[in-house]
VOPAGU-2260 file (C-alpha; in pm, 1 decimal, decimal comma):
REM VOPAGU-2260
SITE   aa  ch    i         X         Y         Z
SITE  UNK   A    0     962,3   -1250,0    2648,0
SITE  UNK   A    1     568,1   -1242,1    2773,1
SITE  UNK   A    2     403,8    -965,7    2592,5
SITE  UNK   A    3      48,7    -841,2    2673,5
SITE  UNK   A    4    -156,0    -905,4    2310,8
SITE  UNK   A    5    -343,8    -578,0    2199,4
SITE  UNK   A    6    -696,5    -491,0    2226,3
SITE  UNK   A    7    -945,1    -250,1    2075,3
SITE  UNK   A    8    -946,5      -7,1    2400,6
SITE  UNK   A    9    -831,4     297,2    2227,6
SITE  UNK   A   10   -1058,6     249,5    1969,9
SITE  UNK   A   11   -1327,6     196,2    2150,8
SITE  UNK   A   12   -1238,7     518,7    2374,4
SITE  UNK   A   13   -1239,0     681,5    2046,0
SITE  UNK   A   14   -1538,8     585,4    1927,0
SITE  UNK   A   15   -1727,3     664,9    2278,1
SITE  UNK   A   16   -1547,5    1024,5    2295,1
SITE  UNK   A   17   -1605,1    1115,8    1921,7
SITE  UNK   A   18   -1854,1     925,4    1784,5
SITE  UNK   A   19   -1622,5     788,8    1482,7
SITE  UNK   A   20   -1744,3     427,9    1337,6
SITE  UNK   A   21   -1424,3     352,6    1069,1
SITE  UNK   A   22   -1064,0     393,8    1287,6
SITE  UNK   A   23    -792,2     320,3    1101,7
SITE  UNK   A   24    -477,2     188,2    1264,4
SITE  UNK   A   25    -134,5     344,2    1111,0
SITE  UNK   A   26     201,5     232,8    1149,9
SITE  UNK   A   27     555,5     292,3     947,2
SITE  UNK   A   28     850,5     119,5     843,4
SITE  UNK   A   29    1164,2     211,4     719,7
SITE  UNK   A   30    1214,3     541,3     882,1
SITE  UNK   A   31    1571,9     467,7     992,0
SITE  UNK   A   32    1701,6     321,8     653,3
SITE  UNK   A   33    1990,1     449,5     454,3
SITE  UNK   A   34    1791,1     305,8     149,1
SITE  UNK   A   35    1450,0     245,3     -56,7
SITE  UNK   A   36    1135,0     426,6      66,7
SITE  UNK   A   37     966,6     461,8     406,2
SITE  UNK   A   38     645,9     278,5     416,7
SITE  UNK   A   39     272,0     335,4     569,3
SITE  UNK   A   40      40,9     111,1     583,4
SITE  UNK   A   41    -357,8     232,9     763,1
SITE  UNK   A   42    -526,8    -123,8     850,0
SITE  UNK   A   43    -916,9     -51,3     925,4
SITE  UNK   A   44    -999,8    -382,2    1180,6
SITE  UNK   A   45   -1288,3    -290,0    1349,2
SITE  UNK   A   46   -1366,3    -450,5    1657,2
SITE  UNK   A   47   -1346,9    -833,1    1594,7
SITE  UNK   A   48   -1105,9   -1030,4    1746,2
SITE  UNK   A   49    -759,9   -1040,7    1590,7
SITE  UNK   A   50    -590,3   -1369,6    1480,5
SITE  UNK   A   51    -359,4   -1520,9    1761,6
SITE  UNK   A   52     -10,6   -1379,2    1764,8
SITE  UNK   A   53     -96,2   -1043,7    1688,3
SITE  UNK   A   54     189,7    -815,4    1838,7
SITE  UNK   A   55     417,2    -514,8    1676,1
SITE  UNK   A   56     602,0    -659,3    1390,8
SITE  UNK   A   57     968,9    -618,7    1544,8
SITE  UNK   A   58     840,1    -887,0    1843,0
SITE  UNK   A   59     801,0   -1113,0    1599,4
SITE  UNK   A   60    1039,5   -1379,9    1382,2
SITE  UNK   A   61    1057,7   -1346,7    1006,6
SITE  UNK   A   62     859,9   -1656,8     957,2
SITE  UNK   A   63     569,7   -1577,6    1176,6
SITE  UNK   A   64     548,0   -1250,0    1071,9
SITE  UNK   A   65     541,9   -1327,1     722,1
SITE  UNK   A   66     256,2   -1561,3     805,7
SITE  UNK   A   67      89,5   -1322,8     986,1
SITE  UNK   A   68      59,6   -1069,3     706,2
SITE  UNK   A   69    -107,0   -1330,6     493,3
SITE  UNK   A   70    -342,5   -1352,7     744,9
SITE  UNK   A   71    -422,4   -1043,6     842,9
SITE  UNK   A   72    -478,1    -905,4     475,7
SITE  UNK   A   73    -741,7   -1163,7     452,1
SITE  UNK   A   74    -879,7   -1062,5     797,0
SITE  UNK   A   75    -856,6    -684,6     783,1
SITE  UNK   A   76   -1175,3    -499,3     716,6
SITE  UNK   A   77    -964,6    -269,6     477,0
SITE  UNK   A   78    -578,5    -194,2     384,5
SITE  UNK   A   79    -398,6       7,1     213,4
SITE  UNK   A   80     -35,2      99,1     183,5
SITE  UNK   A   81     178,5     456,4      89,9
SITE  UNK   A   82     527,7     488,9      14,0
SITE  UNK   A   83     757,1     786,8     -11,1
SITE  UNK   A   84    1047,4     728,8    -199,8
SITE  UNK   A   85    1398,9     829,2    -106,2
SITE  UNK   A   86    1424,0    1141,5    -393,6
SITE  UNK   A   87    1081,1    1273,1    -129,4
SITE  UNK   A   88    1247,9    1232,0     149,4
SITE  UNK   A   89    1575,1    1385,6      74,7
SITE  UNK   A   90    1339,3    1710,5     -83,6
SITE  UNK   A   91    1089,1    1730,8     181,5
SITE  UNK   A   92    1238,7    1570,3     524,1
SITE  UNK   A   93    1104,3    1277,6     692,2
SITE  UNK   A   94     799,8    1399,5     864,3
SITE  UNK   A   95     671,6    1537,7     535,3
SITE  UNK   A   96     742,2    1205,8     379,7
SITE  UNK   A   97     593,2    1007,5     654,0
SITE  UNK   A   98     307,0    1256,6     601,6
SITE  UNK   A   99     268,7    1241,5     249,9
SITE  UNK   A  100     364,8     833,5     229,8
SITE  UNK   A  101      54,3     805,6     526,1
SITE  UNK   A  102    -173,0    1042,5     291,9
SITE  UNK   A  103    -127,3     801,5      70,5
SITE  UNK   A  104    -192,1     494,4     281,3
SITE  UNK   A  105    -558,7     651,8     397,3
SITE  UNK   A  106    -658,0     768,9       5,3
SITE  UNK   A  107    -548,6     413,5     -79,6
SITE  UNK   A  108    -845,4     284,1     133,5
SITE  UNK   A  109   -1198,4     201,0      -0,7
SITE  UNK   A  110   -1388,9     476,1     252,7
SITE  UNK   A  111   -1208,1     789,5     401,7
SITE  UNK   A  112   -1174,0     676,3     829,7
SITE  UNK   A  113   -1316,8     911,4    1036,0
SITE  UNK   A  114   -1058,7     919,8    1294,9
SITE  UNK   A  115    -659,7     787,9    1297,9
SITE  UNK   A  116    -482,9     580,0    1530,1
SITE  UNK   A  117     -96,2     664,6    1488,1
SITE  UNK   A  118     197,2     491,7    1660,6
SITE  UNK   A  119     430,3     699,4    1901,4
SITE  UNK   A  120     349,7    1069,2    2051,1
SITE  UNK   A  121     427,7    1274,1    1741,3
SITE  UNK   A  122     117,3    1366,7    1491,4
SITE  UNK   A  123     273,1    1402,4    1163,9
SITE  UNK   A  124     -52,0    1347,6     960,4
SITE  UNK   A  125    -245,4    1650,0    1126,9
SITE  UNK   A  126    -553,2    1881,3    1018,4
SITE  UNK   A  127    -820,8    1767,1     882,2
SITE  UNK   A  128    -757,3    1430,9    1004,2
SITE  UNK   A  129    -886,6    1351,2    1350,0
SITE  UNK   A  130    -576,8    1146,0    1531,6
SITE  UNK   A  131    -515,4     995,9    1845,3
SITE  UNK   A  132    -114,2     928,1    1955,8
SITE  UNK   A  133     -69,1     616,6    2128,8
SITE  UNK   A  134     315,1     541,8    2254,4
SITE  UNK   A  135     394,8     146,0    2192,5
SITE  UNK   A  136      58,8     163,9    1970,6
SITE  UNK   A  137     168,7    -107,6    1765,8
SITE  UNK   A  138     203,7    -349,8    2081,4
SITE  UNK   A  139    -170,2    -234,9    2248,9
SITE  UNK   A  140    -365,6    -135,7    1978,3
SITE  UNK   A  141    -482,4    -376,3    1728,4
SITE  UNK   A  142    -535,6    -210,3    1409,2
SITE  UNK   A  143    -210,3      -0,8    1439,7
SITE  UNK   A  144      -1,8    -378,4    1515,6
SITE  UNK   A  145    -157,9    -496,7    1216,5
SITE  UNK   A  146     -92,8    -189,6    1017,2
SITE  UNK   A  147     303,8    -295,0    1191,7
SITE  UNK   A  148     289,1    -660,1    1029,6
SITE  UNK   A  149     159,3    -577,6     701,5
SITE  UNK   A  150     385,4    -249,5     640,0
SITE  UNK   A  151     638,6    -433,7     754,0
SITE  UNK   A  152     638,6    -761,2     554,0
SITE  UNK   A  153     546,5    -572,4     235,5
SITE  UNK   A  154     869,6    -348,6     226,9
SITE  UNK   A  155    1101,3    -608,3     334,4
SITE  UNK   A  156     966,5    -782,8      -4,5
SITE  UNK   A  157    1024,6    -425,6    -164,3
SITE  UNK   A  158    1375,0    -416,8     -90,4
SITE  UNK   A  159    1426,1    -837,4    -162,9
SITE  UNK   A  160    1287,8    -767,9    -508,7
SITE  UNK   A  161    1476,8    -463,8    -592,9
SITE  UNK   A  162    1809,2    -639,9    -456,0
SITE  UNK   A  163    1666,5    -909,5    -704,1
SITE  UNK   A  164    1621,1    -724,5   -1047,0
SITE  UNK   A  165    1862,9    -415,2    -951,8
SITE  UNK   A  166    2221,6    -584,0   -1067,0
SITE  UNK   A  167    2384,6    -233,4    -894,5
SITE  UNK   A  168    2195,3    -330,5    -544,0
SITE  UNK   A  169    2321,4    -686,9    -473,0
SITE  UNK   A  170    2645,2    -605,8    -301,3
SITE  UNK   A  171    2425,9    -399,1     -39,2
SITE  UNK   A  172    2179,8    -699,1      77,0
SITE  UNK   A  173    1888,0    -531,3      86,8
SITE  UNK   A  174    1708,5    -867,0     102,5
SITE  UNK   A  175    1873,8    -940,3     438,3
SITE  UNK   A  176    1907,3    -558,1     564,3
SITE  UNK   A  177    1614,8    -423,9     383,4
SITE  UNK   A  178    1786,0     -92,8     367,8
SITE  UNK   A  179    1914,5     -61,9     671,8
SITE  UNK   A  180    2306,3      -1,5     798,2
SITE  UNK   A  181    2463,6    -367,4     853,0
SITE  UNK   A  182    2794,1    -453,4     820,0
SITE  UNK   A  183    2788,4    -523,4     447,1
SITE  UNK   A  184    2563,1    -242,4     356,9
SITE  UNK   A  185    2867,2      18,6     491,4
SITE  UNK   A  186    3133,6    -168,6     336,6
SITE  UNK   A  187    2912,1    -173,2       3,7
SITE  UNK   A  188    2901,3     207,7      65,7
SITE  UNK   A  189    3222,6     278,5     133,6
SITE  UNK   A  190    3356,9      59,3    -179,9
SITE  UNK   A  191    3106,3     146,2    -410,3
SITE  UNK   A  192    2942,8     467,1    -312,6
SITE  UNK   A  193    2521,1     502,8    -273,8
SITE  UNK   A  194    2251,5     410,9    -570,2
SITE  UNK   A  195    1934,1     579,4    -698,4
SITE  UNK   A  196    1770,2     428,5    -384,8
SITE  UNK   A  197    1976,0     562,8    -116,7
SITE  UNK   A  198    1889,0     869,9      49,7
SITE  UNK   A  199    2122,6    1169,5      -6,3
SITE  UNK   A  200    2042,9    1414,6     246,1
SITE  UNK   A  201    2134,7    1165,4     562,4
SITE  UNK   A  202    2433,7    1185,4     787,4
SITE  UNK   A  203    2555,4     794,7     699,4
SITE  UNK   A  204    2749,9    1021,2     401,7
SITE  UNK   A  205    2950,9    1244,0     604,4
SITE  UNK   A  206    3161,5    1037,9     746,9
SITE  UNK   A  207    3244,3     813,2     437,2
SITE  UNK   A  208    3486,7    1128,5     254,7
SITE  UNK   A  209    3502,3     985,7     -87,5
SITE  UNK   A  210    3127,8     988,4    -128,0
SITE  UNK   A  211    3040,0    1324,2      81,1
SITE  UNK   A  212    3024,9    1530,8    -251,8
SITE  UNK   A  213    2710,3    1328,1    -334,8
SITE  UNK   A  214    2525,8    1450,4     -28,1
SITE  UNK   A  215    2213,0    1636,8     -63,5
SITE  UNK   A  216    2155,1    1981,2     138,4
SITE  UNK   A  217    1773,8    2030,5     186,1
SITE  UNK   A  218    1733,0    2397,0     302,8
SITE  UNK   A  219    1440,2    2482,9     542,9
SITE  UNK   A  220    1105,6    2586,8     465,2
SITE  UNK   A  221    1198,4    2938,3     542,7
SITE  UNK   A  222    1490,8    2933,8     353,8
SITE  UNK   A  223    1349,6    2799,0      12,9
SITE  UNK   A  224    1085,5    3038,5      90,6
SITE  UNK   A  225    1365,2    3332,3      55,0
SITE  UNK   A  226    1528,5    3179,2    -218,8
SITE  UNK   A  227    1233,7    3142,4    -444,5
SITE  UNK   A  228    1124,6    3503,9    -394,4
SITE  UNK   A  229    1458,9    3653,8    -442,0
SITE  UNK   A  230    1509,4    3743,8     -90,7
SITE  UNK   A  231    1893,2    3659,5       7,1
SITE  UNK   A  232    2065,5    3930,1    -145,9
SITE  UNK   A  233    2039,1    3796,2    -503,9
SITE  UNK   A  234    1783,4    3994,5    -637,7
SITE  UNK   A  235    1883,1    4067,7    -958,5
């Protein structure tokens, strides 16, 4: 299908509007896995023209996206990458590992941005970071589809190489799922049970009963709050 390449508009709106010079483009993968982390990467671009092709990384085929990331990490003005594993995201929920895995990303990077491009209409990074929400980001906006390509390719080679020197992880195919629920990733779970790099707190356990004991219950903020200071009735 046709697709419309991406262009540098928002950034240069943002750049007219607030005066920022460095705009980094963020973008995530892995945030519907049942296993291994959820990825950020923040691509700085600038305004040159991108390399032909240049589109969100689910638009494009394993092979040209692979090739794609090889050039664009040679063409970016800066990357940098931020994971948060799946022990953070059972603790702290996904938008607090998204936040911390972006956090991350943006520290990873040789000078601080002064304003954030991030994919979809939810700002999970927040104060003090100056953002600007762009729906389908990572199919108009070029930094954040490069940030797409780059996160993108680099976990999928996460999960190959853990399915590669993790003996308990080849009967889920994480090289060819990279975490995510295909056919023989359930029946791996539901004959073998999850591994270190599952996450615990997700609903994938309920309905598998002879595993369900292993799920993780992550109370609320409020709740921990409570329980830390002795507040729900056992005060001793």
């Amino acid at each position: 299908m046709p697709y419309e390449p991406p262009t540098h508009s928002v950034e240069r709106s943002i750049r007219a509007t607030t005066g920022a010079k460095i705009i980094a483009g963020i973008d995530e993968v892995g945030r519907g896995a049942w296993a291994g982390p959820v990825t950020v990467c923040a691509a700085v671009t600038g305004l040159r023209r991108p390399p032909a092709g240049l589109t969100d990384s689910k638009l494009l085929t394993p092979k040209r996206r692979t090739a794609l990331a090889v050039e664009l990490e040679q063409w970016v003005t800066a990357y940098a990458l931020g994971d948060a594993s799946p022990t953070e995201i059972d603790d702290l929920g996904m938008t607090a590992a998204l936040r911390l895995a972006a956090i991350r990303a943006l520290e990873g990077l040789p000078v601080r941005p002064d304003a954030v491009i991030l994919d979809g209409k939810h700002d999970y990074l927040g104060s003090p970071w100056q953002v600007r929400t762009v729906i389908k980001g990572d199919q108009s906006c070029v930094a954040v589809a490069a940030a797409s390509v780059i996160a993108k390719v680099r976990r999928d080679a996460l999960m190959a190489q853990l399915e590669a020197e993790a003996a308990d992880c080849l009967p889920y195919a994480f090289a060819a799922n990279a975490g995510y629920p295909s056919p023989v990733h359930k029946a791996a779970l539901e004959e073998r049970g999850p591994t270190p790099y599952h996450r615990l707190s997700w609903a994938y356990l309920d309905a598998m009963p002879r595993w369900r004991h292993l799920k993780k219950v992550r109370l609320s903020a409020e709740a921990a709050a409570l329980e830390s200071g002795g507040q729900l009735g056992f005060d001793f």
